[in-house]
C-alpha positions, 0 to 999 in steps of 0.5 A: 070184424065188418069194416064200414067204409068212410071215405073222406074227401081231402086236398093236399099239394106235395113237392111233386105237384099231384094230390093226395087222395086219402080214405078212412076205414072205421071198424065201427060205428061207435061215439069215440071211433066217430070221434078218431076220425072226425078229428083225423078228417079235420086235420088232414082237409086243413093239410088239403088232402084229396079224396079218390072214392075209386083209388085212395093213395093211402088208407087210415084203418081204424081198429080194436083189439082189446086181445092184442093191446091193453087199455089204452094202450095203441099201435100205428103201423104202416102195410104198404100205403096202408096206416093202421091205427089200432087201439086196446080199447076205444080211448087207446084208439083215440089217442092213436089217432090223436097222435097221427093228428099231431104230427100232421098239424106239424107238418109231417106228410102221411106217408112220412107217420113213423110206426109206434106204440104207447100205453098208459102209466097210470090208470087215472089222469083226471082234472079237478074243477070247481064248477062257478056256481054254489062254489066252495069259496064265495069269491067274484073271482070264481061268478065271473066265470058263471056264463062262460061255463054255461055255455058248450062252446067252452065244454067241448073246447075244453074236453078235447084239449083234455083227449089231446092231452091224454086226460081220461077224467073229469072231475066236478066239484061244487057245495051242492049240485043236485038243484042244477041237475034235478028237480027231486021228485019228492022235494021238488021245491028244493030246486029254485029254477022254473021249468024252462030253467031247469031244462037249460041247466038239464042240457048244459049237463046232458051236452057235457057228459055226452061229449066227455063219453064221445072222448073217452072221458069219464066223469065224476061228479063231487058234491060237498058236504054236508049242504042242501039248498038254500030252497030246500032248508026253508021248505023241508028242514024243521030245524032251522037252527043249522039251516047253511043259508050262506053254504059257509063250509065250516059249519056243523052237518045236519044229520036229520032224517029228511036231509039223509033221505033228500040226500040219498034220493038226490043221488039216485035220482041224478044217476038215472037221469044221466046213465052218461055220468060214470062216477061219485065222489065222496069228500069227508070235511066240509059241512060236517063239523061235530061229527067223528070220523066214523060218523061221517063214514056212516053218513057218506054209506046210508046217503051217497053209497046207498043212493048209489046202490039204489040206481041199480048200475055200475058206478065209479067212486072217488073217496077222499081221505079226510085231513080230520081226526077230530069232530072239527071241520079242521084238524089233524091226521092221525094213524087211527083215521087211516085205519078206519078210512081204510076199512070203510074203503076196502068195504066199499070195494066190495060192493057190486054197485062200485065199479073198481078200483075205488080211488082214494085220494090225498092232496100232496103236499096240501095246497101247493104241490107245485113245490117239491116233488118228495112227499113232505105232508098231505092236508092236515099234516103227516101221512103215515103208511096205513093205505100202503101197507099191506098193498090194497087191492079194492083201491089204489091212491090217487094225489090231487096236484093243487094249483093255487099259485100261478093262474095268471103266468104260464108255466112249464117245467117238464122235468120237474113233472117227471121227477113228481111221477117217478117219486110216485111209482109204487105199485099202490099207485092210481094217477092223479088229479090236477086242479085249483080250488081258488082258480076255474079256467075258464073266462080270461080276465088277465089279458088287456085289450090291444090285439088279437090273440090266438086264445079265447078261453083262460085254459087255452092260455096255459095250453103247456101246463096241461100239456106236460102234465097230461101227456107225461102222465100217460107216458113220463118217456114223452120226450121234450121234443113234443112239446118243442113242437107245439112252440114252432107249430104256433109261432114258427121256428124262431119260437124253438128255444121257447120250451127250454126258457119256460123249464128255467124260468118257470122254476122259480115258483116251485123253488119258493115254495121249497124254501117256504113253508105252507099249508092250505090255500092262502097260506101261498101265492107264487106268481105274486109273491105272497103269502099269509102274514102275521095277521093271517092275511095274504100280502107280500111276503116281506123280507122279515118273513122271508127270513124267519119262515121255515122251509118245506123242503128239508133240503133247503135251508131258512135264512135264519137257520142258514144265518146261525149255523154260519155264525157259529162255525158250522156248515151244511152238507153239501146236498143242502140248498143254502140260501146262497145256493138258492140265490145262484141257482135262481140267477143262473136259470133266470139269466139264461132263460133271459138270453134265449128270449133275447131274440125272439122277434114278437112284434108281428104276432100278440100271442108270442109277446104273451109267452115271451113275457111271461118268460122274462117276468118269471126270470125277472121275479128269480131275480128279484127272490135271489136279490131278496135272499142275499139281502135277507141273509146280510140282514139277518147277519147284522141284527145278529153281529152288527157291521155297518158294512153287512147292513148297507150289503142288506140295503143294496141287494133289496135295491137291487130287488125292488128293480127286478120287480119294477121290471116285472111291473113294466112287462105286465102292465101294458099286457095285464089287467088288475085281477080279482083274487080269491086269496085277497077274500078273507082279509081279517076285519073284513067279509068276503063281500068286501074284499070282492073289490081288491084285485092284484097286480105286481105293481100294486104291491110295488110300494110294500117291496119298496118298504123292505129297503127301509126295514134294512135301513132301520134295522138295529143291531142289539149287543147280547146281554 
């Protein structure tokens, strides 16, 4: 293999007084080995090393061996002052280099980098986003981020914390992407931009497909469906009766010929046009109501697959298992779905065009993975074990880990990703995708003006939820000591019990998504302790609800489950969580993460009063939710035995509850803004347009906790007849 020398010119100051002199050898001139030691050369002139064209002190080769190492898959080693990194592929060399890159930026001297090697545990860690424009929900919450995603700045942010990460996949998802990326050669009109527009819109994309490749990030693109453009219905389609205008998603698919066809050749047409895009994606749902399962099937091949097939290259595919039985855009799984999903799978394995494995995905646990990590339903309801057994071979599954319940507070409990990646090991398995269907990461919102902070865009906020989940996806054996790290190398020393208060406190909202029951999106909302009402709309969870609302987890136990059993004599085993049990587990983990904080001085730096913070309104609502449950439970005990002494018990843990959550509002206030919300968009009685203006806020749901207080005052206790 012919090596090509680069050398870098590097400064750095050791204990001895003399520098550091440091050369880079490539073993080519590819995007992603430019890009290993772009980032390596970055690292070490911040570490101020020096270069000596003539006699380096210390080499750094660059190599691949795809016979030795697998996809992935790296190995650093020393050879007298000599480092090598060598990768499996391209990506393994660039998480080679990544590595050394981390140490570095935690102070370890080069010759101090210890010889290693990892490869990856799933083959699929991907990142969900819905991209702002045409988006699935019509929200002010999702506009808001329209420039910030336009820009490439943010892109190119954002997909290196992705290689950082060890993220490989870029997922992204919209109603109807084609007008921003093509003017269709035989509907031109179907695209609304001018010419110059248009070439923007071109560049953005081109820029974003280009720097994922130069990272080793393939991409996707996933188009809804059935929907066209708002240009293209009033210009092409001579049925107007199911012109989408609104691009409402539950609405029936427009099956015509001019929509098959426009369809199929937008898919080609953006396929050629950008040989950097690596994938589709199918999703069976939206846009395609009155339609059979095997319909959509046979919609999904004559237009996307055939488009596909048509650019005449490989393409990587995505397919969505549908949540729908029936011909409604809402419905129920079912054993016969899964076998026709899987059939239309296995064929689509088949093809030459596909580039396998095909990955088939599935929400876990529908909206709110952030529960418990047992599977306990996928959207619409049961999974049954068509796509496990036998053990596909064209396909492996994939889970979609849906965020819909923390956007604002930071979150990180690594423990807990560990144990959703050992629950899903079988040999079926792909990997995962990771995203929000209610939330972008991209503008920040949340923080008040009154200082500078370390961070510009929303996903640098939350730089350790992408944290744990990227790198333990790549290899769960990562220990917690990286992530240790990264705390002292922002904020110092002082900073390293932050990781520890995170996994407990921020185990609160994983804790009442168990003990609460949910379905889709706004059926939940953790970090404001809200959920759908009676009414279907999305408010504080009451202390009412609280007790009636079934669990997800069958370990845990409702508060009215609990409350009978107890009342009759009968008692749980002892593997079930109670709601007393629930309550000290929270007092225990929100009390101790309180205490590891206490000490953290965050007076000279704005970006560690943020983490703080966040720590202590965690803690702060565990305690509020325990306080709650003791009440509930004391509440319940009343209406159903009486006992004046049970109802003043009630009255003054909700008391106790209502302070918690002052304090969480006394924490927020000074730090956060009042936030646009895309749960609050369909309230009943109102349209999306309308709800635009409501914004959340813990202490604006201040006056609806107070009133569980006087719901316990109130309580009545009625004798059985």
């Amino acid at each position: 293999m012919i090596r090509l020398l680069l050398l870098i010119c590097l400064v750095g100051i050791i204990p001895f007084g003399f520098s550091q002199q440091v050369a880079i050898h490539q073993a080519d001139q590819s995007a992603q080995t430019h890009y290993a030691a772009s980032m390596l050369k970055k690292v070490l002139l911040e570490r101020r090393y020096k270069l000596d064209q003539s006699k380096p002190a210390y080499t750094i080769n660059l190599a691949i061996d795809a016979q030795k190492l697998g996809s992935e898959a790296y190995v650093i080693a020393w050879h007298d002052k000599s480092l090598t990194i060598t990768g499996g592929d391209p990506r393994g060399l660039i998480y080679g280099s990544l590595t050394v890159v981390e140490e570095l930026k935690n102070g370890v001297s080069l010759p101090q980098i210890k010889a290693r090697s990892e490869k990856p545990h799933l083959a699929l860690r991907a990142i969900k986003f819905d991209l702002p424009w045409d988006t699935y929900r019509h929200s002010y919450a999702l506009d808001l981020h329209y420039e910030t995603c336009r820009d490439t700045t943010y892109w190119k942010g954002f997909l290196d914390m992705m290689a950082e990460n060890r993220f490989n996949a870029l997922s992204l998802w919209n109603l109807h992407p084609y007008p921003f990326m093509i003017r269709p050669t035989n509907f031109p009109a179907a695209t609304p931009f001018n010419d110059q527009q248009m070439k923007e819109w071109q560049s953005l994309f081109r820029a974003i497909f280009r720097m994922a490749n130069e990272r080793a990030i393939d991409t996707y693109l996933v188009p809804f469906n059935i929907f066209t453009s708002p240009e293209f219905s009033k210009a092409y389609n001579p049925n107007p009766a199911l012109n989408n205008l609104e691009h409402l998603h539950f609405v029936n698919g427009d099956t015509s010929e001019v929509v098959r066809r426009y369809t199929r050749e937008c898919v080609t047409q953006v396929l050629q046009e950008y040989p950097e895009l690596t994938g589709f994606g199918l999703t069976l749902g939206e846009g395609m109501g009155g339609m059979t399962p095997q319909q959509r099937e046979t919609w999904m091949k004559a237009t996307i697959l055939d488009g596909m097939r048509l650019a005449n290259r490989k393409t990587k595919l995505i397919h969505r298992i549908p949540f729908s039985s029936t011909t409604g855009s809402l419905g129920v799984t079912s054993i016969e779905t899964e076998k026709l999903t899987r059939k239309s799978i296995e064929q689509e394995g088949s093809l030459a065009f596909i580039e396998g494995p095909i990955w088939a995905d599935l929400k876990y646990n529908w909206s709110h993975a952030h529960s418990t990590p047992k599977l306990v339903k996928v959207h619409g309801g049961k999974l049954y074990d068509t796509y496990f057994k036998p053990d596909p071979t064209a396909y492996k599954i994939t889970w979609t880990v849906r965020n819909e319940d923390f956007f604002c507070l930071r979150w990180g409990v690594p423990d807990f990703v560990r144990a959703h990646i050992a629950t899903n090991n079988q040999s079926y398995m792909g990997g995962y995708f990771l995203g929000s269907e209610t939330y972008i990461p991209a503008k920040d919102y949340f923080t008040k003006p009154g200082g500078p902070v370390d961070w510009t865009y929303a996903f640098e906020r939350q730089w350790l939820f992408y944290k744990l989940w990227g790198r333990l996806l790549y290899n769960p054996a990562t220990p917690d000591a990286v992530f240790k790290a990264e705390f002292v190398r922002r904020y110092g020393s002082g900073a390293d019990p932050l990781l520890e208060a995170y996994a407990l406190a921020s185990s609160t909202p994983l804790r009442l998504a168990s003990a609460f029951d949910f379905t889709w999106d706004f059926s939940l909302y953790s970090e404001g302790m809200m959920a759908h009402d009676a009414n279907k709309n999305v408010s504080y969870i009451s202390v009412d609800q609280q007790i009636t609302q079934a669990v997800l987890d069958p370990d845990y136990v409702s508060v009215s489950e609990f409350v009978k059993a107890t009342l009759s004599g009968k008692s749980f085993d002892k593997t079930r969580i109670t709601p007393p049990i629930l309550a000290q587990m929270l007092e225990r983990d929100s009390q101790k993460s309180l205490q590891l904080v206490q000490s953290i001085n965050t007076s000279a730096n704005r970006s560690l009063q943020y983490e703080v913070a966040d720590v202590r309104v965690w803690a702060n609502l565990g305690l509020h939710l325990a306080e709650k449950l003791k009440g509930a439970v004391a509440l319940q005990t009343y209406r159903t035995k009486g006992g004046e002494s049970t109802k003043q018990e009630a009255v003054k843990h909700l008391e106790a509850a209502l302070r918690y959550w002052d304090e969480v509002v006394s924490i927020t206030s000074p730090l956060y803004n009042e936030m646009p919300l895309v749960h609050l968009s369909e309230q009943k009685g109102t349209t999306w347009a309308q709800n635009d203006k409501l914004r959340f806020h813990w202490e604006k749901l201040r006056p609806v906790v107070a009133q569980d207080i006087d719901i316990a005052k109130r309580a009545q206790y009625v004798v059985a007849k």
